[in-house]
KEKE-3310 file (N, C-alpha, C; in steps of 0.2 Angstrom, whole numbers, plus 5000, padded with zeros to 4 digits):
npx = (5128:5140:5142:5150:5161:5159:5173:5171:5160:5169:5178:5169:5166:5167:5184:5193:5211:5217:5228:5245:5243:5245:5248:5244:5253:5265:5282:5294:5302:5298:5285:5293:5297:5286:5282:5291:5290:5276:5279:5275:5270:5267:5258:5243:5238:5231:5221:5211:5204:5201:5204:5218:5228:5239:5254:5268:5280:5287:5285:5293:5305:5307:5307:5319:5329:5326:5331:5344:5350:5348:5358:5374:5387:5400:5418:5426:5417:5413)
npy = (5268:5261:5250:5236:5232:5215:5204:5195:5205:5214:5209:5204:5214:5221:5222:5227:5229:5235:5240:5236:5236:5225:5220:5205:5204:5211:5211:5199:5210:5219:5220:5217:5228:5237:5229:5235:5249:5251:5245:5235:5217:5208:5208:5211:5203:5207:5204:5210:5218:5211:5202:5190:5184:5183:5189:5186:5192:5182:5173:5181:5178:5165:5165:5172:5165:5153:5158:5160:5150:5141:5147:5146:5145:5159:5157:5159:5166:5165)
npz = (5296:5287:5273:5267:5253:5247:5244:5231:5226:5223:5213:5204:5196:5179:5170:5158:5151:5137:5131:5132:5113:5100:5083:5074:5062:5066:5070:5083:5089:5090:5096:5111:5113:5112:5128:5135:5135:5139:5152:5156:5157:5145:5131:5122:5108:5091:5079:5064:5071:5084:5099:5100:5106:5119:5122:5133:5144:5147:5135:5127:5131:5132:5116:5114:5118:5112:5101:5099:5106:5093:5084:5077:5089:5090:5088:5102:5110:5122)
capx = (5133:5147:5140:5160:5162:5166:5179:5167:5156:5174:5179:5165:5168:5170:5188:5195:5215:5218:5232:5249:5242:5252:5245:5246:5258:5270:5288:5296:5306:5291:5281:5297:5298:5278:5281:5296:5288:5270:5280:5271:5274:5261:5254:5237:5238:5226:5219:5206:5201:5200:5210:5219:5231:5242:5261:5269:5286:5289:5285:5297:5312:5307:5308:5327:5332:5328:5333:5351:5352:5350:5364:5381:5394:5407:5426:5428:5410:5409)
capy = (5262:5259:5242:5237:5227:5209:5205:5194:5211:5216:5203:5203:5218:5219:5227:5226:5233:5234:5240:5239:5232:5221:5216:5198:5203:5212:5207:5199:5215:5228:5217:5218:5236:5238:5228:5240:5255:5251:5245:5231:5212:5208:5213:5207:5201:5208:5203:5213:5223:5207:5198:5182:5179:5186:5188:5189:5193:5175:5170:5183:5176:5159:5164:5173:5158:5146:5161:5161:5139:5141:5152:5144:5147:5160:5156:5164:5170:5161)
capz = (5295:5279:5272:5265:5247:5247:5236:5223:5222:5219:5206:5198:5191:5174:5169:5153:5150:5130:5131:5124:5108:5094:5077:5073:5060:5068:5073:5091:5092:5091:5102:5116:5114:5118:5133:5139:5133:5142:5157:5159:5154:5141:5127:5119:5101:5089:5071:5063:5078:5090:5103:5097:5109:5124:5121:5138:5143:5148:5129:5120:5134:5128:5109:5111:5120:5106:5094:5102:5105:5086:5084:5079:5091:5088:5093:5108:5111:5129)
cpx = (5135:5144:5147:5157:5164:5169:5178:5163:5163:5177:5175:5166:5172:5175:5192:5203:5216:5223:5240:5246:5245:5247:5248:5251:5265:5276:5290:5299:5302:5287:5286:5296:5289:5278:5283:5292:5281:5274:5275:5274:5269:5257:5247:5237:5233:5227:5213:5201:5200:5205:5209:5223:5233:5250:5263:5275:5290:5289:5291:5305:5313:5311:5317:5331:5333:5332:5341:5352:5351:5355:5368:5385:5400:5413:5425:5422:5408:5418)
cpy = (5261:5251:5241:5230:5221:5208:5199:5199:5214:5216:5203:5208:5219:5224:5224:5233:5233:5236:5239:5232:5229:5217:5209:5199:5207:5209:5206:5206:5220:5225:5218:5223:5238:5235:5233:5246:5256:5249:5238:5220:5206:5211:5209:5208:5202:5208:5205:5216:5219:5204:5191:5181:5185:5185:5190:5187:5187:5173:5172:5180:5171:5156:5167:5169:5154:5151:5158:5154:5139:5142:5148:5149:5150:5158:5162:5168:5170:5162)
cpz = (5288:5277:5266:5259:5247:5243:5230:5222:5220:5212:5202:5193:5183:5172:5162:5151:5141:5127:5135:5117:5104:5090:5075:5068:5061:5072:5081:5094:5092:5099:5108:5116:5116:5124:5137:5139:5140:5152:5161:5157:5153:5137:5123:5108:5096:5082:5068:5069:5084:5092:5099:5099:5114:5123:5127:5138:5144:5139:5125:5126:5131:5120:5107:5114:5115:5101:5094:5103:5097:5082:5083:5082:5089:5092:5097:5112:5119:5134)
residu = (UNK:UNK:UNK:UNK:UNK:UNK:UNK:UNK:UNK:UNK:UNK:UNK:UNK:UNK:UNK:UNK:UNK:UNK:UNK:UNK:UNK:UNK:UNK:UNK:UNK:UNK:UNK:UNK:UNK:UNK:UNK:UNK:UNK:UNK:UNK:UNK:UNK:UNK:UNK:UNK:UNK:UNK:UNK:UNK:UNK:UNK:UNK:UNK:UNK:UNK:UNK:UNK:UNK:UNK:UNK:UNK:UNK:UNK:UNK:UNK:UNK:UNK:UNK:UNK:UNK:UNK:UNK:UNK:UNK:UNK:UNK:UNK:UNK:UNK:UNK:UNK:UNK:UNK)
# end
């Protein structure tokens, strides 16, 4: 008899992905290109060899949205 996994023994497991990585001081447009590149949408934030935060593809839309609502309008752009 198969005795089958529930899906808390499943969960529990601990899985840790670590990549695509991004140093706290690098720029929005390296961070974009680690998401593209990895294929994924997310990348984890790291400062002296630890996580400090999560940058996810929703945050960099958010940040060229305010980039571009900052932008004056050129004649005829629209």
């Amino acid at each position: 008899m198969t005795v089958q996994a529930s899906a808390l023994d499943l969960a529990s497991t601990p899985v840790v992905a670590v990549r695509p990585e991004l140093d706290a001081t690098d720029d929005i447009g390296l961070a974009a290109q680690r998401v593209i590149d990895a294929h994924t949408d997310a990348v984890l934030v790291m400062r002296d060899g630890r996580v400090r935060g999560v940058l996810t593809g929703v945050d960099l839309v958010r940040s060229l949205a305010r980039t571009l609502a900052a932008q004056p309008e050129e004649e005829g752009s629209r």
